[in-house]
Structure formats: C-alpha cells, structure tokens
C-alpha positions in Angstrom: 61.5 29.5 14.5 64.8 27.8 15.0 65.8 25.4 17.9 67.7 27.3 20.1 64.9 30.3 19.9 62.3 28.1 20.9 63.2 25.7 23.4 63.0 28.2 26.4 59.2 28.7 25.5 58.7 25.0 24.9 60.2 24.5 28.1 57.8 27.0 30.0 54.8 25.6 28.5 55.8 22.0 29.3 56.7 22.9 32.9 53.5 24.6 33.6 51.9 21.2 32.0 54.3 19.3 33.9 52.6 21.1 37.3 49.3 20.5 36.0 50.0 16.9 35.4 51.6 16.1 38.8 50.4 18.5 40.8 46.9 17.1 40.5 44.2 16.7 43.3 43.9 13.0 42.3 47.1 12.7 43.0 47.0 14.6 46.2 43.7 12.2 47.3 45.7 9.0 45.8 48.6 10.5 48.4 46.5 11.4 52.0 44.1 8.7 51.1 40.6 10.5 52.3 38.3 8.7 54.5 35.4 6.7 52.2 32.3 4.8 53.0 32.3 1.0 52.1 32.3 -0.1 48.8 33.7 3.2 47.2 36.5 0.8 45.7 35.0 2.0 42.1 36.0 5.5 43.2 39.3 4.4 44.4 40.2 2.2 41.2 39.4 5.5 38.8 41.3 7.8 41.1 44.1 5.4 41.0 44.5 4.5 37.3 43.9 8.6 36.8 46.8 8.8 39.0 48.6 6.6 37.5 48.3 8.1 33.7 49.2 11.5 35.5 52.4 10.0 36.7 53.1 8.3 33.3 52.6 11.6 31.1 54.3 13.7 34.1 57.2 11.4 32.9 56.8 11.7 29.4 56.2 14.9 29.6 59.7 16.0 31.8 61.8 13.6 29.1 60.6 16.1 26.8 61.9 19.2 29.0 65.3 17.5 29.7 64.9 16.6 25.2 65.1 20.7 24.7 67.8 21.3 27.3 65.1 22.7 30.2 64.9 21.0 34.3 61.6 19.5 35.2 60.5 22.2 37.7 57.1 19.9 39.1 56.7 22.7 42.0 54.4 22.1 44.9 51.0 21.2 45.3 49.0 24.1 45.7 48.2 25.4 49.1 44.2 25.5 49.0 44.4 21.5 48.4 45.7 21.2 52.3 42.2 22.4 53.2 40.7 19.3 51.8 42.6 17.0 54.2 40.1 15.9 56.5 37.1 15.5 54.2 35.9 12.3 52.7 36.0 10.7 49.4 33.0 11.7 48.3 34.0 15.6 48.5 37.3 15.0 46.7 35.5 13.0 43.8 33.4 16.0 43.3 36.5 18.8 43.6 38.1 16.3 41.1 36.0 16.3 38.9 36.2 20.2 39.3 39.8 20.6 39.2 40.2 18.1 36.0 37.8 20.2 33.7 40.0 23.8 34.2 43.4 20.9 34.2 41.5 20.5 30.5 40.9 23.4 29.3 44.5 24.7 30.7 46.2 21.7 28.7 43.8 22.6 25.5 45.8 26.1 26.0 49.0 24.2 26.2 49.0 22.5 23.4 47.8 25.6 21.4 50.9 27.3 22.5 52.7 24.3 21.5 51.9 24.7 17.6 55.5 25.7 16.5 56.6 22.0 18.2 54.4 19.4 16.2 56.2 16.2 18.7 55.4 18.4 22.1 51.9 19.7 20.9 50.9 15.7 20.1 51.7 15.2 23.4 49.7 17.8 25.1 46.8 16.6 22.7 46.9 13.0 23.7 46.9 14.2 27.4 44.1 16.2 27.2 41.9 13.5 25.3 43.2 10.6 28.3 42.2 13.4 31.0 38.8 13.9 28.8 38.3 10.0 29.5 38.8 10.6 33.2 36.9 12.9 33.6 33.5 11.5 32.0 34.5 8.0 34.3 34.4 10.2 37.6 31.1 12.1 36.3 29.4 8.6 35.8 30.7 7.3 38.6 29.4 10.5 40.8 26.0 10.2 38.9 25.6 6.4 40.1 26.8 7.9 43.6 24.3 10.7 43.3 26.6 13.0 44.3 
C-alpha cells in the first residue's frame, strides 16, 4: 500500500488510540481528584504514574498523526464518566481497573489494524504491554485493599 493511500486510515486508527489514551478514566480521576480514605497514597501514586504514561504515549502518539499529515482529534471525555464525580477512590480504582482491560483489548485491535505501518503498530504494541503493567499494579493494589 503506498503512503498517500494509507495515511488517512493510519490516522483514524491512531486518533481513536489517541482518545483511548487521553480520554482515560485515570486521567479523569487524576483531574476531579475523588475523595479517598487516609493512607490511599499507594492508589494515588499508580493512578498518577498511569496518568502520566497516558499523557506521554497520548504525545507520542499525536507526533505520529501530525508525521502522516492527520490533526490530533483527542475528543471529549465520555459522558457516563461525569456520573462518577462524587464517588470515592475506592470506586474509581475498581471502574479503572474496568475501563483499562476493554482500553487493552481496544489497543490489541489497534495495533492489529496497524499491520501495514510496522513504526505505528510498535507503538500501539508497546502501549498495550505498559497499560498491561497498569493494570496488574491496580489489581494488586485492589486485592491488598480488598476491594
């Protein structure tokens, strides 16, 4: 497939991952900061630094839109996450952890469709496997919690 035949599907696959990436309910809870119990800081610290990986691949990720002449189109958060605003830490650990194995198996999808573009597909791969160590973090740490 050549170049110009294949950018405007690269660049709809890498928006949607783009939306998936910072569109996150981590990032949501990193944003309204839920109400938490003392001594949740390990929550908060994994919340963060999944946060802050989200950001960094967002970025990564909308350098390689611009790199096959698309616009970054992040879109909103999703409605139903405005429902969660007045519930504690605890709940949004366990919708997280929720949310982040369908944000897997939507980026595993991703990066399928992403075969024709070995650069893009690698990095679709490496975020799935950094979101795959997030999410085992947040189960532990919700297993600890007993929630």
């Amino acid at each position: 497939m050549n170049k110009t035949l294949e950018s405007p599907m690269v660049v709809s696959v890498l928006n949607r991952l783009l939306q998936t990436l910072c569109r996150s309910l981590a990032l949501y809870a990193e944003e309204i900061k839920p109400w938490s119990l003392a001594g949740r800081e390990p929550v908060w610290t994994a919340i963060g630094r999944l946060a802050a990986d989200s950001r960094m691949y967002s970025q990564r990720v909308a350098d390689a839109i611009v790199e096959h002449r698309g616009q970054p189109t992040p879109g909103p958060y999703p409605l139903e996450f405005a429902a969660f605003n007045d519930l504690g830490l605890e709940f949004f650990l366990r919708e997280i952890i929720v949310h982040l194995k369908r944000d897997q198996t939507v980026i595993g999808e991703y990066a399928a469709e992403l075969t024709p573009t070995p650069a893009v597909r690698s990095l679709a791969e490496e975020t799935y496997g950094n979101l795959r160590g997030h999410l085992e973090l947040l189960k532990t740490i919700a297993a600890e919690l007993n929630l």
